[in-house]
C-alpha positions in Angstrom: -9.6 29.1 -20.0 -10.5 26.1 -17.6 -9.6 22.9 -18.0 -12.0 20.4 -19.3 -11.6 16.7 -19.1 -13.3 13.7 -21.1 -12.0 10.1 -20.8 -12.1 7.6 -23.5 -11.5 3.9 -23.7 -11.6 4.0 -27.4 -8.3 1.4 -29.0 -7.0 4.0 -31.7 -4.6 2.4 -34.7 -1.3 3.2 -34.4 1.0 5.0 -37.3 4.7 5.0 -36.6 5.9 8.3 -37.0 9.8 9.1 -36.5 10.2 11.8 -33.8 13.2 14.1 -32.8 12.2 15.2 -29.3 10.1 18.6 -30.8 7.2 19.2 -33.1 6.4 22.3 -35.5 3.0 22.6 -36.4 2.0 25.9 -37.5 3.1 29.7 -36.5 1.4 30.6 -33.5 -1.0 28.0 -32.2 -0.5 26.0 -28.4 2.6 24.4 -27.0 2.0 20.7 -25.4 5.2 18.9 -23.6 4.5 14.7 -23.4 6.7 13.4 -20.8 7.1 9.5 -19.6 8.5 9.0 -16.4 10.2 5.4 -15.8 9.9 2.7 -12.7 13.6 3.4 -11.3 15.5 0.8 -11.9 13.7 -0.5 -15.2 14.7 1.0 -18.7 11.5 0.2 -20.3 9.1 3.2 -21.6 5.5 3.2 -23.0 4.1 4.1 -26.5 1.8 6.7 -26.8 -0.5 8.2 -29.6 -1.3 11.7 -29.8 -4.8 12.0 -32.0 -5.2 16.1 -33.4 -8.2 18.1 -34.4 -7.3 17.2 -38.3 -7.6 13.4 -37.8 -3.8 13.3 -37.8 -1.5 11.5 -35.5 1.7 10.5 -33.6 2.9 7.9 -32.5 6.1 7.6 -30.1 7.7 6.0 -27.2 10.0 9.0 -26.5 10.3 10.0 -23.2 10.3 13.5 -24.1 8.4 15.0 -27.2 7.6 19.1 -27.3 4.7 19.8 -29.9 4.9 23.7 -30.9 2.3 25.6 -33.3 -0.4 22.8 -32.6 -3.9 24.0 -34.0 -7.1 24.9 -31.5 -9.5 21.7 -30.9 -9.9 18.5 -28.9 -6.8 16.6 -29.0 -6.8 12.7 -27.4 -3.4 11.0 -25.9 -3.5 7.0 -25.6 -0.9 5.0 -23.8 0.2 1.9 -24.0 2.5 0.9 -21.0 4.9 -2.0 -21.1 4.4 -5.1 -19.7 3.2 -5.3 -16.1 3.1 -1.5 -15.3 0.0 0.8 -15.2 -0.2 4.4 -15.7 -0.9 7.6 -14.1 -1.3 11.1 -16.0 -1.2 14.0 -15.1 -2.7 16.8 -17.3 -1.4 20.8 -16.6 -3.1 23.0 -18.9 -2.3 26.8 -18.3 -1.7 26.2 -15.0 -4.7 24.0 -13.9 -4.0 20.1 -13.5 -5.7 17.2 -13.2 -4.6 13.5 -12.5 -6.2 10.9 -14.6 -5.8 7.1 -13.3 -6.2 5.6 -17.1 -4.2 5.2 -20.2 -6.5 7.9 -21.9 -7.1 11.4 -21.8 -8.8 14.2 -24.0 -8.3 17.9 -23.9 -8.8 21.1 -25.1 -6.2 23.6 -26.6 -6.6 27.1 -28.1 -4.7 29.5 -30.0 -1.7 30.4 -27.7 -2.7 27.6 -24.4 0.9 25.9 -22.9 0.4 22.7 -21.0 2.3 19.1 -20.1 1.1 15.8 -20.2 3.4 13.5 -17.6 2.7 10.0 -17.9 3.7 7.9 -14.4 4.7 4.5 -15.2 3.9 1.9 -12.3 5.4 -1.3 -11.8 1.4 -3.7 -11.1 2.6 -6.9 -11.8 5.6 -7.7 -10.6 7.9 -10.4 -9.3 11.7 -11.9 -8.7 14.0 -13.0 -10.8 18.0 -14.9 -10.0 20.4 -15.3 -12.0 23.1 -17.6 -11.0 26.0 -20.1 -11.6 27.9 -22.7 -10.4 30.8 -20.8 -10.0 29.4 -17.5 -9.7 31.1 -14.7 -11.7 29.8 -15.7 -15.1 29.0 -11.7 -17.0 25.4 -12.5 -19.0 22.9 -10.8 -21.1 19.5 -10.9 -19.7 16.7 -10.6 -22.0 12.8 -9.3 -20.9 9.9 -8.4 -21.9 9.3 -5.5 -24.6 12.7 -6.5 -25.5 14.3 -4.9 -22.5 18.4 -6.1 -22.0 20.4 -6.3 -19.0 23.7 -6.9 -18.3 25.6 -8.5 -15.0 27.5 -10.8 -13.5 26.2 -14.1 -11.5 24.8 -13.8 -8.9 22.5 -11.2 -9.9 19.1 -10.7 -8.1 16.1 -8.3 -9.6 13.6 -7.5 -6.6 10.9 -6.2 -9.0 10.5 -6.9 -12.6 7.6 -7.1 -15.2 6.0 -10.4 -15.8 6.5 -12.1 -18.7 9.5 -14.2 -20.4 13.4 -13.8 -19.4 15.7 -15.6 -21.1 19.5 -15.4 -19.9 22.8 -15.5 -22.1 25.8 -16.8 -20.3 29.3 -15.8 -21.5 31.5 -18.4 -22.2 34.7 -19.4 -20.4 37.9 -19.9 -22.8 38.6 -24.0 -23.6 34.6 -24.6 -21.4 31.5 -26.0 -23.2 29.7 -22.3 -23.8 26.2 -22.9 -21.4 23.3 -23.3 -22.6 20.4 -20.5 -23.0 18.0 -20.6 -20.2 14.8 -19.0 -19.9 11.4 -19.1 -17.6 8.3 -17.2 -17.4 8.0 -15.0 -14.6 3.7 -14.7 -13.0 2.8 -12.0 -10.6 4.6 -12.3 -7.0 6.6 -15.7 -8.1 10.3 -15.5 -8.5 12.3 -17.4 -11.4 15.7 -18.6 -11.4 17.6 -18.8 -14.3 21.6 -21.4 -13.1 24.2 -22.9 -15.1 26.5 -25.6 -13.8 29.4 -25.4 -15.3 32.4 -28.3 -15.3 35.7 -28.5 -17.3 39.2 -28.9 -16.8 39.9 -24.9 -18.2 37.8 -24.3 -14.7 40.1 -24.2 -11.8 42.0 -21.5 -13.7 39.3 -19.2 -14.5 38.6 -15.8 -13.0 35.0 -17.6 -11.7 37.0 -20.0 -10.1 39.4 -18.3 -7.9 36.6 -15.7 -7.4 34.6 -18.5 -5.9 37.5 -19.6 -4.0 37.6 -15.9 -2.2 33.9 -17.2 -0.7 36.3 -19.6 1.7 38.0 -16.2 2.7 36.4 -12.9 2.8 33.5 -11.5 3.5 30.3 -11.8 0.7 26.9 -10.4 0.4 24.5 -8.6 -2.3 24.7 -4.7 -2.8 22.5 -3.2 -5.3 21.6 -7.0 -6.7 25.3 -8.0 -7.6 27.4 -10.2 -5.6 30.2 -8.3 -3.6 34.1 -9.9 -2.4 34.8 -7.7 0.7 38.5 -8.6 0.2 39.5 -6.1 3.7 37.2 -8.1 5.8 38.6 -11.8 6.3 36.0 -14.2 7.4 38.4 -14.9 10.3 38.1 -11.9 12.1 36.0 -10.9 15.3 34.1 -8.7 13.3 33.1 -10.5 9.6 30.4 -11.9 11.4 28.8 -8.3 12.6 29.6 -7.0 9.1 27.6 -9.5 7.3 24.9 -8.9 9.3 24.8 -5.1 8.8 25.3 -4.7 4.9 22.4 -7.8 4.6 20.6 -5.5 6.7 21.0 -2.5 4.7 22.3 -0.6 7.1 25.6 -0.2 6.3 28.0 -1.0 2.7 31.1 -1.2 1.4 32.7 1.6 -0.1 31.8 3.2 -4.1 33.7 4.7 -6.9 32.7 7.7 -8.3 30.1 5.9 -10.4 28.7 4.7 -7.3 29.9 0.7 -7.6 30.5 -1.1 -5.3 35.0 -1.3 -4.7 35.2 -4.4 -2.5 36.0 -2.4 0.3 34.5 -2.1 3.6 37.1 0.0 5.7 36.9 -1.8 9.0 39.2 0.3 11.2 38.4 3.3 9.4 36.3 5.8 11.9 32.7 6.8 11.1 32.1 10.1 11.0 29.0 12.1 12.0 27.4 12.7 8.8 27.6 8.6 8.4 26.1 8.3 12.1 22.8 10.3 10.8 22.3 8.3 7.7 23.2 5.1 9.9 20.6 5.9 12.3 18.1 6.3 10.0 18.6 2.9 8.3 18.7 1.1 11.5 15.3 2.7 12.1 13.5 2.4 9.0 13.0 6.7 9.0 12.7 8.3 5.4 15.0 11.4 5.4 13.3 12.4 2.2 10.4 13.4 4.4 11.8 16.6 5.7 11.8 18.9 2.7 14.7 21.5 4.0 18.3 22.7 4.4 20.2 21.7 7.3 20.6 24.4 10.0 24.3 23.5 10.3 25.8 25.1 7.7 28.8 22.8 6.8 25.8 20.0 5.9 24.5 21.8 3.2 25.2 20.6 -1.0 26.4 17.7 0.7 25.4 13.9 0.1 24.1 14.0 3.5 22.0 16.6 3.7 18.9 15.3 3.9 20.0 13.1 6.3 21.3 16.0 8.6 18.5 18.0 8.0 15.9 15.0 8.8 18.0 14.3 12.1 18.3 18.0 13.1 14.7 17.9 12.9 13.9 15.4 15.0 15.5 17.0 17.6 18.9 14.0 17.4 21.3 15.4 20.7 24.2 14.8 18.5 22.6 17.3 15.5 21.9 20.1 17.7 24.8 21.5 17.8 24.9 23.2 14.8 28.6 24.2 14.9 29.1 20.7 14.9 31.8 19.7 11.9 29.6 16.8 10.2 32.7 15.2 8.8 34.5 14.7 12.2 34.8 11.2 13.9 31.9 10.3 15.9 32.6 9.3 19.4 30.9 6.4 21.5 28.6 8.4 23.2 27.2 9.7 20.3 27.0 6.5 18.5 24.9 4.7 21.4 22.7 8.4 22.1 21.8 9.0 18.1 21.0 4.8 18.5 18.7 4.9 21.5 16.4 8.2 20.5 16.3 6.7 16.5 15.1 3.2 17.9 13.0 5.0 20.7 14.2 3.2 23.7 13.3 5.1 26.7 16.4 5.9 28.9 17.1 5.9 33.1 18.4 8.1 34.9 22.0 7.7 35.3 23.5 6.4 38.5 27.1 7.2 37.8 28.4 3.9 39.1 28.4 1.8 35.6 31.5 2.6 34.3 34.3 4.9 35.9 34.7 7.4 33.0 31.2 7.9 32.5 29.9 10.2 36.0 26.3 11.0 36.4 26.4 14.3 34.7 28.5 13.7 31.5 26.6 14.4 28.4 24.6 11.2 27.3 25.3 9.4 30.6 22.1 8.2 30.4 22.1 6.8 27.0 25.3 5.1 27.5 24.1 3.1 30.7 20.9 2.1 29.6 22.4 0.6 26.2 24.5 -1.2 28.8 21.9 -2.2 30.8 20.1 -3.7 27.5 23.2 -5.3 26.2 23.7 -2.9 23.5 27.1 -2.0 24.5 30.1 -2.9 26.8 32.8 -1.3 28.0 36.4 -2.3 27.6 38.4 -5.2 28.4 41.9 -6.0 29.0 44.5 -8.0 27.4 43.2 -11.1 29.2 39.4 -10.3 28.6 38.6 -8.6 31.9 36.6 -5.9 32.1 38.3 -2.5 32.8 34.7 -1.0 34.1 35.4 2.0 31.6 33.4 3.0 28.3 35.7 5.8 26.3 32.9 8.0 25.6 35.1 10.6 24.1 36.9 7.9 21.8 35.7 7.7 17.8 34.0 4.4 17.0 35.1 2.4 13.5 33.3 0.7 10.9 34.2 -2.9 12.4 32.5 -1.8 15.9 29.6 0.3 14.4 28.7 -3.1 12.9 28.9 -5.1 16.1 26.5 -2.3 17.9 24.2 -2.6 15.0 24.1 -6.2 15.2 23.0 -5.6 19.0 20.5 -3.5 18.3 19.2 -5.8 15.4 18.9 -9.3 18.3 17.4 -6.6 20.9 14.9 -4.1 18.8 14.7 -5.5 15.7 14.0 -9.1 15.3 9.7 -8.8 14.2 10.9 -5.5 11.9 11.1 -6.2 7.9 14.0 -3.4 7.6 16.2 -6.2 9.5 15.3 -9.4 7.2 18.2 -9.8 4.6 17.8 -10.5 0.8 
């Protein structure tokens, strides 16, 4: 049977109808599946109405609904998305699809037809919303619109949320004045910031307080939206500053528990390995590793987090992921770092002269890499005790977290400075 299509702007009254995720209408008839699919990141689904032959109707906001035994005739879904998205549907009928750009679509089933409807939801009106305090570490209950909640702990930051009202809950502190509500209307493309100030003599006590304290002496910046202590990396270290620079960058973070949070932890002088280097260099780069659509090569990269990445750099010809006996989970040396670097940033190489650095000869593998990241400043070799340099590199040596920062803080002054993946929140 081919698929016929009719559009309809028609507003249909709605009749709240409780659901359990499947439908039985009669024995036999066609099988429909209604499916939402959310914004990631945002909880909120739509409400749709499904009108049937007989004049009868359902009304839901499940994400997933199976009708079974539906009768033949014209059948017409309406959806009404939450506030600021649009949506997309698409309509598969035994086999054949079509993709409807409105909230409305009519279709035809007979005796025995199968088919999904799966309705996109797209964040159109969007913009920022802060929440903070004065001293950060307040937890809070975030209200939005369609009655959406969320829950954090100052500061938070949303990148992209629906317009309309937020209004923000802050938890008191034991023997403190509990803070009052605030709230602000959030317009297309505007931001709104919702802060307490908070002042009491219960205050220098509190978790928030000595939280705030740890400001004065480690490393802070915002993973995933939530404020982050990086209580390995004192601020009075060579390399707190680099570090900074490449979580705000998004190049790099901190380790996660098994729920994916954030620990506190960035590891410093632990080595980064070569499965890290891949998903580094694409970062750095701005490359999407989604856009290569199959299995590493190199065996050991396969049903691993880094797959994709692998199989994206393997692709793109990356010296380092030719190799396909290469163990993905050993340390990376130098010379890989600064060769997987230059070809992901594109910065054409010389030829080597063999005279830049006495453990790096004209023939060695990535030679050329390694003197023309010296030549641009990327890299240095060594120094001694007293600061002098030693004129040699270490290719061969594995790199750590602490000096994978410092080269990509290089690379963002020399490459980077006009590219947006570089800005920080």
């Amino acid at each position: 049977m081919k698929l016929r299509s009719l559009l309809f702007v028609a507003v249909l009254p709605l009749l709240f109808l409780p659901l359990a995720g499947k439908s039985q209408e009669t024995a036999g008839g066609a099988t429909i599946t209604i499916e939402q699919q959310k914004v990631e990141g945002l909880p909120a689904l739509g409400e749709w109405t499904l009108l049937k032959p007989d004049g009868k109707r359902t009304t839901s906001n499940n994400q997933t609904h199976t009708f079974e035994g539906l009768p033949a005739g014209n059948y017409l879904l309406n959806v009404i998305p939450p506030s600021g998205m649009g949506v997309q549907i698409t309509q598969t009928i035994n086999g054949e699809t079509a993709i409807i750009d409105k909230p409305q679509v009519s279709f035809l089933l007979g005796d025995g037809d199968t088919g999904s409807i799966v309705v996109k939801l797209q964040l159109t009106n969007a913009g920022k919303v802060s929440v903070t305090s004065e001293p950060s570490g307040f937890t809070f209950s975030l209200s939005g619109p369609d009655s959406v909640v969320y829950t954090g702990t100052t500061p938070s930051f949303y990148d992209a949320m629906p317009v309309g009202l937020y209004s923000v809950t802050y938890d008191p502190i034991p023997g403190c004045p509990t803070p009052s509500q605030k709230s602000g209307r959030l317009v297309k493309d505007s931001r709104v910031v919702l802060s307490v100030t908070v002042s009491c003599d219960n205050l220098q006590n509190s978790p928030q307080q000595k939280q705030a304290d740890k400001s004065f002496q480690f490393v802070q910046s915002t993973v995933d939206g939530v404020l982050v202590t990086f209580e390995d990396t004192p601020l009075n270290q060579w390399f707190s500053e680099p570090i900074h620079r490449a979580i705000e960058a998004k190049v790099m973070s901190g380790y996660r528990d098994a729920d994916g949070k954030p620990t506190g932890l960035f590891g410093p002088t632990d080595t980064v390995t070569v499965a890290e280097l891949a998903k580094i260099a694409h970062a750095i780069s701005g490359l999407d590793e989604k856009s290569v659509q199959s299995e590493p090569l190199n065996p050991r990269a396969r049903d691993t987090w880094f797959s994709s990445f692998y199989a994206s750099a393997e692709s793109r010809d990356w010296l380092v992921f030719v190799n396909r006996s290469v163990n993905p989970m050993r340390p990376a040396t130098r010379a890989e770092v600064v060769a997987t670097l230059m070809q992901a940033l594109r910065v054409s190489r010389d030829w080597p002269t063999g005279e830049m650095f006495t453990d790096v000869p004209r023939l060695l593998p990535y030679s050329d890499c390694i003197e023309t990241a010296a030549k641009n400043g990327l890299i240095a070799g060594y120094k001694d005790s007293e600061g002098k340099p030693t004129n040699t590199f270490g290719p061969e040596d594995p790199i750590n977290r602490a000096e994978m920062a410092k080269v990509i803080s290089s690379a963002i002054d020399l490459f980077g400075k006009q590219s947006a993946e570089f800005q920080p929140e």
